[in-house]
N, CA, C and O atoms as a MOPAC input file, in Angstrom:
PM7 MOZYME 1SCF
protein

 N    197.41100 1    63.47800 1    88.49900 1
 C    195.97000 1    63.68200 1    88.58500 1
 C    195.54300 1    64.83300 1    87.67400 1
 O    194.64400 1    64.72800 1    86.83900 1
 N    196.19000 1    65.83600 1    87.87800 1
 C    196.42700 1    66.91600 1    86.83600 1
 C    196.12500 1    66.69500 1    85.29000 1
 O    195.18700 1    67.06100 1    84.58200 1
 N    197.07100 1    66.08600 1    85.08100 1
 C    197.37300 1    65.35800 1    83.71900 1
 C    195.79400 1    64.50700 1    83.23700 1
 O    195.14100 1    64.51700 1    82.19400 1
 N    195.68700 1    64.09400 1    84.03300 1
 C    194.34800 1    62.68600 1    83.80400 1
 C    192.92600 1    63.88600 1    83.62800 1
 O    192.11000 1    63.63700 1    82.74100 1
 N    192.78100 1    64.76600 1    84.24500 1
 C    191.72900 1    65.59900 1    84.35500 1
 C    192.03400 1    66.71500 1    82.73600 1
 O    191.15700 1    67.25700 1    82.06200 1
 N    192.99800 1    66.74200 1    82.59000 1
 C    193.44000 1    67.88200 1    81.43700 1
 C    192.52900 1    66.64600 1    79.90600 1
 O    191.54300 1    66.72000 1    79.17200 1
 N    193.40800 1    65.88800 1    80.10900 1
 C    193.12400 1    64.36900 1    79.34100 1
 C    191.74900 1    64.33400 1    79.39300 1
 O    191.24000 1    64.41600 1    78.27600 1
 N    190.88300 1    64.22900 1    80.41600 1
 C    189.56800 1    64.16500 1    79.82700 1
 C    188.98100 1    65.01600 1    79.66700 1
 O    188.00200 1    64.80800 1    78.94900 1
 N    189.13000 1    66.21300 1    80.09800 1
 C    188.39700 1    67.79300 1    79.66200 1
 C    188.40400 1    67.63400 1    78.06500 1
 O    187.32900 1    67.65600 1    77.46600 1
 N    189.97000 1    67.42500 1    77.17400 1
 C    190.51100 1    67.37300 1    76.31100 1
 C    189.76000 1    66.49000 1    75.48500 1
 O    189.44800 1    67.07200 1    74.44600 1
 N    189.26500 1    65.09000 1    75.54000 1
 C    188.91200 1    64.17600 1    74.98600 1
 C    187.04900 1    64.43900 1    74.98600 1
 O    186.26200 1    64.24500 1    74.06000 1
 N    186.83600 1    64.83300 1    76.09600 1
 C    185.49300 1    65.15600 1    75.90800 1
 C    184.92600 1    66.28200 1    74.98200 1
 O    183.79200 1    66.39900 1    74.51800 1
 N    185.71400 1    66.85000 1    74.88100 1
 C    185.76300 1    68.75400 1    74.09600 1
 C    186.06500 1    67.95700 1    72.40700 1
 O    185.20100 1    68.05400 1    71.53500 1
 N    187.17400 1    67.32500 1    72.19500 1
 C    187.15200 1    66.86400 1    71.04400 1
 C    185.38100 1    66.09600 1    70.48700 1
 O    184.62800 1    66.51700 1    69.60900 1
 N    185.22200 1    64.96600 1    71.34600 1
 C    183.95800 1    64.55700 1    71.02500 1
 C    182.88500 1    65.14700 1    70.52000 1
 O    182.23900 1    64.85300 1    69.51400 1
 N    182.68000 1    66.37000 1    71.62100 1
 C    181.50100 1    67.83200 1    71.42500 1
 C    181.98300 1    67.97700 1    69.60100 1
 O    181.22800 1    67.66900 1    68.67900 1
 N    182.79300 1    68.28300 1    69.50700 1
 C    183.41100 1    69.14300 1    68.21400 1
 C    183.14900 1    68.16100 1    66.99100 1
 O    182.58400 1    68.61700 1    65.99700 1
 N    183.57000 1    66.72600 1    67.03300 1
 C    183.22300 1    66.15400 1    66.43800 1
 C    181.90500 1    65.43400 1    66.21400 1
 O    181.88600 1    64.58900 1    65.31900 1
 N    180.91600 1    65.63800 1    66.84100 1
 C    180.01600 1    65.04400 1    66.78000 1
 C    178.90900 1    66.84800 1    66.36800 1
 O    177.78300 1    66.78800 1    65.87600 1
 N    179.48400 1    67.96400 1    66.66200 1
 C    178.81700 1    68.77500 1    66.03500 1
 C    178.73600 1    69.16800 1    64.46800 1
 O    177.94400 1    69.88400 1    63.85500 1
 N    180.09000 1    68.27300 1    63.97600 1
 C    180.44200 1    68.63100 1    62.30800 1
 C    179.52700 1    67.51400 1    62.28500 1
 O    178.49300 1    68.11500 1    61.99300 1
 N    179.22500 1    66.40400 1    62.38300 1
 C    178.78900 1    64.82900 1    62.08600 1
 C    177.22100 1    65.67300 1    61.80800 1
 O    176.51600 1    65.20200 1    60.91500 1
 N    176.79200 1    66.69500 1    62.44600 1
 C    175.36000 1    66.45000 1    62.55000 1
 C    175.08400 1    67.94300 1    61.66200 1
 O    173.95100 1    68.13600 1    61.22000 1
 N    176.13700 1    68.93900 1    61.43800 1
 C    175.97400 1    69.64600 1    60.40300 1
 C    176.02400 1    68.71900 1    58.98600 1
 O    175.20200 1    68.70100 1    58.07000 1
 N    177.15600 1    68.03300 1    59.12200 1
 C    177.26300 1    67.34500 1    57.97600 1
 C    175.80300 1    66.65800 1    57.05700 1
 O    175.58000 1    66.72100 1    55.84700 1
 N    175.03700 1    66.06200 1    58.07600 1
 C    173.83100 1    65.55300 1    58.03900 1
 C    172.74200 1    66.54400 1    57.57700 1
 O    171.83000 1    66.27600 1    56.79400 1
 N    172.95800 1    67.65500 1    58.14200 1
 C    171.76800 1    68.62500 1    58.12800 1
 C    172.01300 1    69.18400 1    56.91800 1
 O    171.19500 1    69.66800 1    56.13600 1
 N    173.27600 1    69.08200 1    56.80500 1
 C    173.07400 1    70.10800 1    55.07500 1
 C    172.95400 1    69.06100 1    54.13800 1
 O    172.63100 1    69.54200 1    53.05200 1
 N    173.13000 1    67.28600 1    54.07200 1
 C    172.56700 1    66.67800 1    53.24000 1
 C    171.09600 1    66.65800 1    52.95800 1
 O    170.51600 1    66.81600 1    51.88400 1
 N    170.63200 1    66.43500 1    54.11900 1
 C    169.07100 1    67.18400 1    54.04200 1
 C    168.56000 1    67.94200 1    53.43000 1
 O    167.63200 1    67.72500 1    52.65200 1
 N    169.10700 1    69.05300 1    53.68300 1
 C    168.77600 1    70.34200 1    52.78300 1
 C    169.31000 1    70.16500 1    51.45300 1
 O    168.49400 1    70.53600 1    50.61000 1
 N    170.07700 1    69.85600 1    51.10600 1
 C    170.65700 1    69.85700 1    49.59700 1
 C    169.42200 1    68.86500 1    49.07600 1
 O    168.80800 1    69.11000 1    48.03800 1
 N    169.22500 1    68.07400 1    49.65700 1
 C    168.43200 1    66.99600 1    48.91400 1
 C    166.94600 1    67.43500 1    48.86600 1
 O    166.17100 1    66.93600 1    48.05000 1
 N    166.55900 1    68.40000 1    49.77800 1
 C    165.13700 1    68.78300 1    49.72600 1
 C    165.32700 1    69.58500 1    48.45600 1
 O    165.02500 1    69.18200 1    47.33300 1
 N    165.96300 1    70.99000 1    48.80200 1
 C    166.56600 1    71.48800 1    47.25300 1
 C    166.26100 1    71.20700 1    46.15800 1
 O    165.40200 1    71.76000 1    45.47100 1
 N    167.06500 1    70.14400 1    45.82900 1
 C    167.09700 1    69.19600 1    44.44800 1
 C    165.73600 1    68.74000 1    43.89500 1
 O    165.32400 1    68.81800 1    42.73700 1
 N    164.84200 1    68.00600 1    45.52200 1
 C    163.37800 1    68.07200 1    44.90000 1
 C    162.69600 1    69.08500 1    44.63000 1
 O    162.02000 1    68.98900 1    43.60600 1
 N    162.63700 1    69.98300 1    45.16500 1
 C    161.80400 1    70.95600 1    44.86500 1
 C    162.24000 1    72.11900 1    43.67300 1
 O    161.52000 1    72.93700 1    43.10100 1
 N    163.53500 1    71.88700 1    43.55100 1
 C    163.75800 1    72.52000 1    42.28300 1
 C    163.76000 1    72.38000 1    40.87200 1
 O    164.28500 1    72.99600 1    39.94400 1
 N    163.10000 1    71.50000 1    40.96800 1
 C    162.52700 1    70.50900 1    39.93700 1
 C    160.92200 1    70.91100 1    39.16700 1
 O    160.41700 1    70.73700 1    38.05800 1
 N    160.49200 1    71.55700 1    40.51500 1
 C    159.26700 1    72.55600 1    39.75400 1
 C    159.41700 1    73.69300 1    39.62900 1
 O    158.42300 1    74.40100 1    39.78900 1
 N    160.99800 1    74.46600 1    39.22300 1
 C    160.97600 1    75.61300 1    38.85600 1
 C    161.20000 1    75.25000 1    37.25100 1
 O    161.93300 1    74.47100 1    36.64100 1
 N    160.00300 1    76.39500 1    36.82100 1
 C    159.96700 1    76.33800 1    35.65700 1
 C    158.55200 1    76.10200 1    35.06200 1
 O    157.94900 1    76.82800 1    34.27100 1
 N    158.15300 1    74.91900 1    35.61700 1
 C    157.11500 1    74.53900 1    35.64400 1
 C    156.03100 1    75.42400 1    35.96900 1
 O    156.32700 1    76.57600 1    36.28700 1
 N    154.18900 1    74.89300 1    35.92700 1
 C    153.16600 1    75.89100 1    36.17700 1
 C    152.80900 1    75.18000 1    37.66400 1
 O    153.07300 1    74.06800 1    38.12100 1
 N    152.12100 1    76.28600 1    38.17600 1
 C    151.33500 1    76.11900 1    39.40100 1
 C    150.35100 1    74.83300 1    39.31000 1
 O    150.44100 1    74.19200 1    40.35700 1
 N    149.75500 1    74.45400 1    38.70900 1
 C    148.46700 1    73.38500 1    38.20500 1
 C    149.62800 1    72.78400 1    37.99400 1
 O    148.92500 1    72.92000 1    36.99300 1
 N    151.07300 1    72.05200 1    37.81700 1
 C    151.50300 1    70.82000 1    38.24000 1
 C    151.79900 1    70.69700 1    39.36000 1
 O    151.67900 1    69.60000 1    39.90500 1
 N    152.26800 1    71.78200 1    40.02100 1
 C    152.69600 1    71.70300 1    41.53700 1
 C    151.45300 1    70.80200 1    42.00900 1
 O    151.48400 1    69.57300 1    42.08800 1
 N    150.10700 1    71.80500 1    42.37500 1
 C    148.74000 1    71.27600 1    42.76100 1
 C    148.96200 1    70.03000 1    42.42700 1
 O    148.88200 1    69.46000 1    43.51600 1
 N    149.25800 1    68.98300 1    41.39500 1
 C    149.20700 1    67.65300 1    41.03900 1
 C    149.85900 1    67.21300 1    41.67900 1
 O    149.36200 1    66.18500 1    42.14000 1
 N    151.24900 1    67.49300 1    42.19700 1
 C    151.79800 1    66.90800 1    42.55200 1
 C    151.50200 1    67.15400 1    44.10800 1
 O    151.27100 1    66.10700 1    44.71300 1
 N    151.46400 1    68.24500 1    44.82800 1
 C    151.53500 1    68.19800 1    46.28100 1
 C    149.95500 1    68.89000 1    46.81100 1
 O    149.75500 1    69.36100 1    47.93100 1
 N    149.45900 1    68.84800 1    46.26400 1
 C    147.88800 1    69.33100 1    46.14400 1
 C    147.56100 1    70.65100 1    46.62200 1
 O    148.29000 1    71.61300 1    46.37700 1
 N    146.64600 1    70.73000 1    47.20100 1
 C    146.31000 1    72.13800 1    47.77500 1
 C    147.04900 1    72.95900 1    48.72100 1
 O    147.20100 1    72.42700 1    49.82000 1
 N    147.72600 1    74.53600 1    48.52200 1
 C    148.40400 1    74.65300 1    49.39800 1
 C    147.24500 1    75.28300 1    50.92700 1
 O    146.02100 1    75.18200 1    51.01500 1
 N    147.79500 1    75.62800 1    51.48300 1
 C    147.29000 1    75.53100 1    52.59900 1
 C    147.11600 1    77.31300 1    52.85700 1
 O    146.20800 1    77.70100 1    53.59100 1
 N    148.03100 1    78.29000 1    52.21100 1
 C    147.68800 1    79.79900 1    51.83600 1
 C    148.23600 1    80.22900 1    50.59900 1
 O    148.92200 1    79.36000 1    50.06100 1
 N    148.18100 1    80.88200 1    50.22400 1
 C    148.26400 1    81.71200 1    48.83900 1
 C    147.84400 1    83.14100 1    49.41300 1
 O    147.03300 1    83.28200 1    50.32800 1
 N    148.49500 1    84.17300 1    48.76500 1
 C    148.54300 1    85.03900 1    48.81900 1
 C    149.27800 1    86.02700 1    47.43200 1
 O    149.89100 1    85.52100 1    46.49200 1
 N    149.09100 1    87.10300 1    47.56700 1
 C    149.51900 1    87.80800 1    46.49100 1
 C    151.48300 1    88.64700 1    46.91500 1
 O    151.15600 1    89.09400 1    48.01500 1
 N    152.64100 1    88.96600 1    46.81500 1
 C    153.62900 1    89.40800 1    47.48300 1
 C    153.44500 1    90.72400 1    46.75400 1
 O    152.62800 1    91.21600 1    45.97600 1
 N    154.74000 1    91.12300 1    47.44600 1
 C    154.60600 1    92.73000 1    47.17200 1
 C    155.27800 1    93.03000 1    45.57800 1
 O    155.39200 1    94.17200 1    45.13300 1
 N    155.60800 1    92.04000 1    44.97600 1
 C    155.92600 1    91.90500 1    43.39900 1
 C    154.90000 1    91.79800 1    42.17800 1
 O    154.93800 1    91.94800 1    40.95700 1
 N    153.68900 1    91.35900 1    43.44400 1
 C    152.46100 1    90.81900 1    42.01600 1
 C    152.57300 1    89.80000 1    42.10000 1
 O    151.44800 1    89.30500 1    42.04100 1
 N    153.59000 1    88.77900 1    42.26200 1
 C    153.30100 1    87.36300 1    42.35000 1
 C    152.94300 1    86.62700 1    43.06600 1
 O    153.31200 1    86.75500 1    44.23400 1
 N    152.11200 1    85.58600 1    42.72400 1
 C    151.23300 1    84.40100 1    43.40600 1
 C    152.33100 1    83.88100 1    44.75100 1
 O    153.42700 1    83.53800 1    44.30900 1
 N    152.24200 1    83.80300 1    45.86400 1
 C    152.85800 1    82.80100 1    46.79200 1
 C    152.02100 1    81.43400 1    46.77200 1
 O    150.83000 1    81.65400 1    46.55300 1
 N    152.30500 1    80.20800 1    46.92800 1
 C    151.11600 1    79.30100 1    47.61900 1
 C    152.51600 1    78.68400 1    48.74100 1
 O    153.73900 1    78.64400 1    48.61100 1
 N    151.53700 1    78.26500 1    49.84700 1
 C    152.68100 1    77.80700 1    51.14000 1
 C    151.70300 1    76.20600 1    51.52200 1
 O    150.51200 1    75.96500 1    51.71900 1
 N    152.91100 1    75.42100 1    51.48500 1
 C    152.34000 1    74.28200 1    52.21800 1
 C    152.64100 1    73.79200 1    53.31900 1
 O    153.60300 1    73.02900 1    53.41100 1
 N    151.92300 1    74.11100 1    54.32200 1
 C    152.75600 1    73.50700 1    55.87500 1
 C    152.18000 1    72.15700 1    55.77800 1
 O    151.03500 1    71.79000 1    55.51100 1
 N    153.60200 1    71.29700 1    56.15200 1
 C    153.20100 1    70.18800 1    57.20300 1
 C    154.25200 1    70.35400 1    58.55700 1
 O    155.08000 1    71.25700 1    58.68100 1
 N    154.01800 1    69.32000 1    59.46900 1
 C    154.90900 1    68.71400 1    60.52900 1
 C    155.20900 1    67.10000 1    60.90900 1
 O    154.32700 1    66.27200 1    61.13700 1
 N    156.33400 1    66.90200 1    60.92100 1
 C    157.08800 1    65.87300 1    60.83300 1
 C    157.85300 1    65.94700 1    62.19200 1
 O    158.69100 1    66.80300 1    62.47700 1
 N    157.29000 1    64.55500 1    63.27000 1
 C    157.69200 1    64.27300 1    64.31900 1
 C    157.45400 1    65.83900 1    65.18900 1
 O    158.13400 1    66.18400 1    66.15600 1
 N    156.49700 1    66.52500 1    64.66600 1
 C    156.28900 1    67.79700 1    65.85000 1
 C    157.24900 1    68.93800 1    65.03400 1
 O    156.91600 1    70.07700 1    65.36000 1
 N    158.06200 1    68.91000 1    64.31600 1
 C    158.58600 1    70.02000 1    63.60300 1
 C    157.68700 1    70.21100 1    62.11300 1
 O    157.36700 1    69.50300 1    61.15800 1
 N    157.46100 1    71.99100 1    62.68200 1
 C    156.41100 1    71.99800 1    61.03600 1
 C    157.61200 1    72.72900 1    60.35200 1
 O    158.52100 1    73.47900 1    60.70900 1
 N    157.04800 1    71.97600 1    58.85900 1
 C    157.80700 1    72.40700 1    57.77600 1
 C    156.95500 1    73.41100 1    57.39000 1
 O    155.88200 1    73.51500 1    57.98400 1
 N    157.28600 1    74.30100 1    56.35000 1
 C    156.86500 1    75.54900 1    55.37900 1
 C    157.79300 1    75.17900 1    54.22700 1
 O    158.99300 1    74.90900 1    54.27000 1
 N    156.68500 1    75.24500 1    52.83900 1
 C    157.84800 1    75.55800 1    51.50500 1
 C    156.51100 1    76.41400 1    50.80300 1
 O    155.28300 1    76.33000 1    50.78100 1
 N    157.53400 1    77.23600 1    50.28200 1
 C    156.61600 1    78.18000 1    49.78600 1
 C    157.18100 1    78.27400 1    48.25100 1
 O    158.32500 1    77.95100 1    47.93100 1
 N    156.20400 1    78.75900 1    47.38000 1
 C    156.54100 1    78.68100 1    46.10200 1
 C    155.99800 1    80.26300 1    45.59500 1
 O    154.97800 1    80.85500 1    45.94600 1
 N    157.15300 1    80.73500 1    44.57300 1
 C    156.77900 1    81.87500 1    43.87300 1
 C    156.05900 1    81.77400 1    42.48200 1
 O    156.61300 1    81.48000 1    41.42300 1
 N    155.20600 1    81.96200 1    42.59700 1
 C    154.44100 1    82.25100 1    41.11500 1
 C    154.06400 1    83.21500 1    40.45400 1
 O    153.31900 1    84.09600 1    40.88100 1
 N    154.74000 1    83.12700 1    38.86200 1
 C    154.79800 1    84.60100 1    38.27200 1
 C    153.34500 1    85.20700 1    37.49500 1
 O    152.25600 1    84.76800 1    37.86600 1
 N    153.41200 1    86.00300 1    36.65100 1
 C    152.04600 1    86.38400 1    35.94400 1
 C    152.09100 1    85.20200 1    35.01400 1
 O    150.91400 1    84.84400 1    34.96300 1
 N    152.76400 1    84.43600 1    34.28700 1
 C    152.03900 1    83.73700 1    33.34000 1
 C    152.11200 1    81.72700 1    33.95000 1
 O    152.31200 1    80.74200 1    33.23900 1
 N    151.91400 1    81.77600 1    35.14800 1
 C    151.58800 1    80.86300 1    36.21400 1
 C    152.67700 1    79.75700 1    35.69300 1
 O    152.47700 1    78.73400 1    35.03900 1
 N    153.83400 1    80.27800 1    36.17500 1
 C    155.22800 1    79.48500 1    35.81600 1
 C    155.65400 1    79.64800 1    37.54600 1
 O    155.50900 1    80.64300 1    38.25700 1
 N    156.26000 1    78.20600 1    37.93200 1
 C    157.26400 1    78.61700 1    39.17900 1
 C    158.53000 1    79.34800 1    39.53900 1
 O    159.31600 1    78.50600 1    39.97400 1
 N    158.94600 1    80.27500 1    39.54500 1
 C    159.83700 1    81.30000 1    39.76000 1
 C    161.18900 1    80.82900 1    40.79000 1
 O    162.40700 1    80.90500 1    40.63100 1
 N    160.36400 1    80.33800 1    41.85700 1
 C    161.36300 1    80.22500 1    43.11900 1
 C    160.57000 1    79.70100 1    44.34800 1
 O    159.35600 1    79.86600 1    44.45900 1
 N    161.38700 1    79.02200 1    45.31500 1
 C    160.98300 1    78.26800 1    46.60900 1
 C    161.97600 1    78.62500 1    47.68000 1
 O    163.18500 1    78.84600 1    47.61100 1
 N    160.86100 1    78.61600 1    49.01300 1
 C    161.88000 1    78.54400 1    50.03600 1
 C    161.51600 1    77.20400 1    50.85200 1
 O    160.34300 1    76.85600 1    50.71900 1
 N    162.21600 1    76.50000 1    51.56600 1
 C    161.90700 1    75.90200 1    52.61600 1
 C    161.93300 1    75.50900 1    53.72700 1
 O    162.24100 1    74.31900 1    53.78100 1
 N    161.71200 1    76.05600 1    54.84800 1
 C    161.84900 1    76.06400 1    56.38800 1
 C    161.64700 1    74.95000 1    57.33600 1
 O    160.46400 1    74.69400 1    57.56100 1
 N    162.58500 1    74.18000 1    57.98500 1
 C    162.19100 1    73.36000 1    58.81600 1
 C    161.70300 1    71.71500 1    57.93100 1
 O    160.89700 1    70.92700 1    58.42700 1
 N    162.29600 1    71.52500 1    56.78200 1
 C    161.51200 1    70.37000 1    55.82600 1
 C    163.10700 1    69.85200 1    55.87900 1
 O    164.17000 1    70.41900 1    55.62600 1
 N    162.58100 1    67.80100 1    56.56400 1
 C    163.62900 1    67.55800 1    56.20800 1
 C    162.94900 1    65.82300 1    55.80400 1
 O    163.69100 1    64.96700 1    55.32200 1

C-alpha cells in the first residue's frame, strides 16, 4: 500500500513538473514572437508606427528627453502595454512589452 501511494505522489509530481516546462515552453514562444514583431519598428520613425498601430493611447516625455508613446489593449481580460522609445530625430530606439501575447 506503501509502495502504491509513493507511486502516485511520484507520478503526479512528475506531471506538475512536466506540464510546467510545456507551458513555459509556450510562453516564451509567445514572447519571442511578439519580439520579432515589434522589433521590426526599431529604426524606423514614429509616423510609421502611428500607420501601422495608430494612436497611442499616452505619450509622454522620459527622463532622457525621449518621446514614450504606450498602447494598451486587453485580450480575453489581460491588458497588454507596449511601449515605444522615441528619440530627438523621431526614429524608434526601443520597446517594451507587458502582458501581449
Amino acid at each position: 500500500m506503501q509502495q502504491i501511494k509513493s507511486l502516485l505522489i511520484l507520478g503526479f509530481l512528475s506531471f506538475l513538473i512536466l506540464s510546467c516546462q510545456t507551458i513555459k515552453e509556450r510562453t516564451d514562444a509567445i514572447v519571442e514572437k511578439e519580439n520579432k514583431r515589434l522589433s521590426k519598428y526599431i529604426g524606423k520613425t514614429s509616423k510609421e508606427l502611428k500607420i501601422d498601430l495608430g494612436n497611442p493611447d499616452e505619450d509622454y516625455n522620459n527622463e532622457r528627453g525621449n518621446l514614450e508613446l504606450i498602447y494598451k489593449t486587453k485580450k480575453y481580460g489581460i491588458p497588454c502595454e507596449r511601449k515605444f522609445e522615441i528619440d530627438a530625430s523621431s526614429k524608434i530606439i526601443g520597446f517594451v512589452s507587458n502582458g501581449c501575447f
